[in-house]
C-alpha positions as CSV (number, residue, x, y, z in Angstrom):
1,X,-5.3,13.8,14.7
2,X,-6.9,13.7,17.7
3,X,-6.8,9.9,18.2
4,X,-2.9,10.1,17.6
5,X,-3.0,12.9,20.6
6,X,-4.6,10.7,22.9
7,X,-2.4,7.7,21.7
8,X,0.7,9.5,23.0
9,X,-1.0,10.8,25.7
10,X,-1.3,7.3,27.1
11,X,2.0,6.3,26.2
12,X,3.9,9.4,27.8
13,X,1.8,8.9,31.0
14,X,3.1,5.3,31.2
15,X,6.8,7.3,31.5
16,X,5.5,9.8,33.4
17,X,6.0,10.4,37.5
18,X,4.0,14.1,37.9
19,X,2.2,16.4,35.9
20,X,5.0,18.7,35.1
21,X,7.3,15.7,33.9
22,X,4.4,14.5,31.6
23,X,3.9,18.1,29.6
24,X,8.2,18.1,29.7
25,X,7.7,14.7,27.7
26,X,5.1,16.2,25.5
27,X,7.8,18.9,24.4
28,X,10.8,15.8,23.8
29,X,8.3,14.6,21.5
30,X,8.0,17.2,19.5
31,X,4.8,18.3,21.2
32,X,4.1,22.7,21.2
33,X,2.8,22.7,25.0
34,X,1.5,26.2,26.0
35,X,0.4,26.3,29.9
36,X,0.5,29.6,32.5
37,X,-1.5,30.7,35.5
38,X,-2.8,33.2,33.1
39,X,-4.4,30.4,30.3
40,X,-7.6,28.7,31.6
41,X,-7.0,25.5,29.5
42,X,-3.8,23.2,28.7
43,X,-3.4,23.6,24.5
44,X,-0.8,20.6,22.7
45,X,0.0,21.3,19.6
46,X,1.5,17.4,17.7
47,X,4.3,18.0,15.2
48,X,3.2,18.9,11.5
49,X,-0.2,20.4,12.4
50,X,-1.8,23.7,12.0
51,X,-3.4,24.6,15.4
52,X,-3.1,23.5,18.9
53,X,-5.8,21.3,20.8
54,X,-7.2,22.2,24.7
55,X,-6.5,18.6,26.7
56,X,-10.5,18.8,28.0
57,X,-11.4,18.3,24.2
58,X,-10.2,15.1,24.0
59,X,-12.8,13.6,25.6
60,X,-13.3,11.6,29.3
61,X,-9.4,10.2,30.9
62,X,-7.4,13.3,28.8
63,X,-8.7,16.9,30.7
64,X,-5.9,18.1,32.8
65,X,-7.6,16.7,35.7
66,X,-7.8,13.4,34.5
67,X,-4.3,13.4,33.3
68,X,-3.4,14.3,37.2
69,X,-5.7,11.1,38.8
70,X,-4.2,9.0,36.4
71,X,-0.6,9.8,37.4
72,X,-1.6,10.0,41.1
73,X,-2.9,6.0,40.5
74,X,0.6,5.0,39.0
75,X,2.5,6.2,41.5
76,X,0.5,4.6,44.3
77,X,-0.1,1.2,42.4
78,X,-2.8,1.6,40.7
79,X,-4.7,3.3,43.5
80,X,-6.1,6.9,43.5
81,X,-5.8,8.5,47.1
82,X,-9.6,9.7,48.3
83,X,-10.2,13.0,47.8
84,X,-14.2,12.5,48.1
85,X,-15.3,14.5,51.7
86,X,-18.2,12.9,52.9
87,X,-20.5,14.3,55.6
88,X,-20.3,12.7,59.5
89,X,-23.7,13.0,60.3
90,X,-23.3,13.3,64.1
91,X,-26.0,11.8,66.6
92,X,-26.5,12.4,70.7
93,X,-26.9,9.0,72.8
94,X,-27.1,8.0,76.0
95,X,-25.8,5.5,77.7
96,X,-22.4,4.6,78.1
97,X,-20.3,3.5,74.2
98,X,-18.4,0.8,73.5
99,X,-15.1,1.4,73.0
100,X,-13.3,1.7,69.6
101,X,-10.2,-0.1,68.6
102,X,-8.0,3.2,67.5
103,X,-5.4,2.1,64.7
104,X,-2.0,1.4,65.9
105,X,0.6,3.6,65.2
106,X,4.0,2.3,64.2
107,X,7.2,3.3,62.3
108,X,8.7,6.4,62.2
109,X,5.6,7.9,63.6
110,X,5.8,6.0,66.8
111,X,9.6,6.4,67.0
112,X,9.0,10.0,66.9
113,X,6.2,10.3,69.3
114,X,8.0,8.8,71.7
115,X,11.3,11.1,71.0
116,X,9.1,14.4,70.7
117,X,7.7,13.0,74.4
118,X,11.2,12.8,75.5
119,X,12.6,16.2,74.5
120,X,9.4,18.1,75.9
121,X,9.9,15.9,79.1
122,X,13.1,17.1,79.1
123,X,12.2,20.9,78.7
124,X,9.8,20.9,81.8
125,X,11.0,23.3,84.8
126,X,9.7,21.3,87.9
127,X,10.6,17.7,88.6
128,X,12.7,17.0,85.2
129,X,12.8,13.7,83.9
130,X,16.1,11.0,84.3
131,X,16.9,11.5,80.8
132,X,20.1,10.5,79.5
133,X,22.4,13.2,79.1
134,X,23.0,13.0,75.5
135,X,18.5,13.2,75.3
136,X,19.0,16.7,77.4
137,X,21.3,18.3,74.8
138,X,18.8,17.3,71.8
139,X,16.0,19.7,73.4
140,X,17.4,22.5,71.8
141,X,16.3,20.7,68.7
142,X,12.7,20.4,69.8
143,X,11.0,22.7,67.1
144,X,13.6,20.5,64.3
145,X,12.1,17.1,65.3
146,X,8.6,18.7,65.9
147,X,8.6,19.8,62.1
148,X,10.0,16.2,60.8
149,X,7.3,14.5,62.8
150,X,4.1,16.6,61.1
151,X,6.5,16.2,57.5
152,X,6.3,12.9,58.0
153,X,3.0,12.6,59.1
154,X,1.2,14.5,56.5
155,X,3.2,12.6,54.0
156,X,2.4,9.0,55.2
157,X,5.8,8.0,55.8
158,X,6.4,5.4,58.0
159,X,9.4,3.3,57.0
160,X,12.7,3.8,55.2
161,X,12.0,2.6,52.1
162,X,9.3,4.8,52.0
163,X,11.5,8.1,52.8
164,X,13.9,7.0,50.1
165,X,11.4,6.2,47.3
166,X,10.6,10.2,48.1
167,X,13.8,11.3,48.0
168,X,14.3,9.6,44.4
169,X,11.1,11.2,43.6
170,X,11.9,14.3,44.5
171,X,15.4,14.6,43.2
172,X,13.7,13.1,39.4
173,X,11.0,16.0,39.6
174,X,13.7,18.8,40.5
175,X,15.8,17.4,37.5
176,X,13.0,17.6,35.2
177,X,12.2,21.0,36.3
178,X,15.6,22.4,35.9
179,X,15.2,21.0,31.8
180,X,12.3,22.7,31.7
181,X,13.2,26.0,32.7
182,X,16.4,25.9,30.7
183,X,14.5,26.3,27.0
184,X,12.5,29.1,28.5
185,X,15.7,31.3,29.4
186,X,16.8,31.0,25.7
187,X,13.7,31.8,24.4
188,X,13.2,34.6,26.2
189,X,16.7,36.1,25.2
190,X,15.8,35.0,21.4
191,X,12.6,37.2,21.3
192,X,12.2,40.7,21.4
193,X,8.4,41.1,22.1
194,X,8.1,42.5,25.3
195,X,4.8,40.5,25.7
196,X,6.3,37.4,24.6
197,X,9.5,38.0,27.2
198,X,7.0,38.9,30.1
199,X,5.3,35.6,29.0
200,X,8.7,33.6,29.5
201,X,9.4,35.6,32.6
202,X,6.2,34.4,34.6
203,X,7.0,30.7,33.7
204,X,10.0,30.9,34.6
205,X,8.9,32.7,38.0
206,X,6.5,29.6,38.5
207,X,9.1,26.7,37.8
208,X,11.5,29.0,40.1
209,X,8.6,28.5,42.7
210,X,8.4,24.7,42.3
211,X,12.2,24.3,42.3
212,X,12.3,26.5,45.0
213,X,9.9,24.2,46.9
214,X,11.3,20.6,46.2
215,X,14.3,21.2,46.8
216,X,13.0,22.5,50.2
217,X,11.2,19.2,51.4
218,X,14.4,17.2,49.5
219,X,16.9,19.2,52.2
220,X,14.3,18.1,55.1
221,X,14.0,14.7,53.8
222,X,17.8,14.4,53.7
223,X,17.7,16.0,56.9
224,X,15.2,13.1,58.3
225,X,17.5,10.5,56.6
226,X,20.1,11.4,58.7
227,X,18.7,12.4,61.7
228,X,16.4,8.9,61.8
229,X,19.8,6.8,63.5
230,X,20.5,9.3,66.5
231,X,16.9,9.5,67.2
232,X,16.2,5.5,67.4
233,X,19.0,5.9,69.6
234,X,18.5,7.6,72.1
235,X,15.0,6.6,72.7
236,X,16.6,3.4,72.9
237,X,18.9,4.5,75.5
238,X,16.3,6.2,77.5
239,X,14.3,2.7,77.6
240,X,17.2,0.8,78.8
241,X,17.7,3.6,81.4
242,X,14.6,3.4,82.6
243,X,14.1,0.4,82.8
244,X,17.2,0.2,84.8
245,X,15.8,2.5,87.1
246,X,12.8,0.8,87.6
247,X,14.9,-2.5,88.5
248,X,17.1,-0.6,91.0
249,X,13.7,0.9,92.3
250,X,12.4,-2.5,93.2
251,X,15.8,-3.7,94.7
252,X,15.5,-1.1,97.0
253,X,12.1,-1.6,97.8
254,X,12.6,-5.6,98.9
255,X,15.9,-4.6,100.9
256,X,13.7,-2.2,102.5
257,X,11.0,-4.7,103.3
258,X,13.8,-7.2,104.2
């Protein structure tokens, strides 16, 4: 039995995105999946037998967190992210160091720096900035782009293919939480065990929380999306301002010698 477990197990990971959309897969075939904040342990249950199995029984690759790394590597190409913290050791020298090469930072990182740059240019009291008028009126939106900026930095997206293969992630996980939490309101109107019902209620609480969440960072990646155009924009019309400026600057300048 427990070779046939682990034989689905690898199959339904191979269809699998996130941890949530592999135990919802479990269930479609025909798998009884019990899992709460309050259980220490995952329990599967195959069809046809007679008591349920705890996922860290299975052996090395099937504990829960196993089943998570192994996701985590298929949806970054086969590569796990590090989550090992090593220790900096940290020395005193004298002397003057050579310099480091720092990496470059490009895509929607960069084209945000600079627009973030812009806008709190733009905000300063004394000696404001030539900023295109259109820049001046985005200000207000400061704290907007500010929170898109640290989204996108703590997310690692840089390009737009990136931001869209988020969004599709995104959207898949919030579909297969919504067919997850759909069994769980029947059952709980099907029983009337009071500990059974306030078992239903507190998963139903916690995929209300997910839900509640992804659809959150879907709305600011839409947001992003859409914003991404105007904000190339205008940083490019500040650059061709100022370098207009500077050219006029110098014209005057050699008249002036002249």
């Amino acid at each position: 039995m427990r070779g046939v477990i682990r034989t689905d197990i690898d199959t339904i990971i191979g269809q699998a995105y996130t941890y949530d959309s592999f135990l919802m897969l479990l269930r479609r075939n025909g798998y009884e999946v019990r899992r709460s904040p309050n259980r220490k342990y995952t329990t599967v249950k195959p069809p046809g037998a007679k008591r349920a199995i705890r996922l860290d029984s299975l052996g090395e690759g099937y504990t829960e967190a196993d089943i998570l790394l192994r996701l985590s590597r298929q949806r970054h190409g086969g590569m796990a992210p590090s989550t090992v913290t090593n220790t900096v050791k940290r020395y005193r020298m004298k002397g003057r160091l050579a310099t480091v090469r720092k990496k470059k930072i490009t895509g929607f990182h960069a084209l945000y720096l600079r627009y973030l740059y812009l806008l709190r240019g733009g905000r300063r009291k004394k000696l404001p900035p030539k900023l295109p008028f259109s820049v001046k009126r985005e200000v207000i939106h400061l704290e907007r782009y500010e929170q898109q900026f640290k989204y996108l930095l703590s997310s690692g997206i840089t390009t737009e293919a990136e931001l869209e293969q988020r969004i599709r992630l995104l959207e898949w996980d919030i579909r297969l939480l919504e067919e997850q939490r759909k069994p769980l309101y029947q059952e709980r109107r099907n029983t009337n065990d009071e500990e059974a019902q306030a078992k239903y209620s507190a998963e139903i609480q916690q995929q209300t929380a997910a839900l509640r969440e992804k659809r959150g960072e879907l709305r600011l990646c839409r947001r992003i999306q859409a914003d991404i155009p105007r904000v190339s924009q205008q940083c490019q019309q500040a650059q061709a301002e100022r370098q207009e400026n500077l050219k006029n600057k110098e014209e005057h300048e050699h008249e002036y010698q002249r």
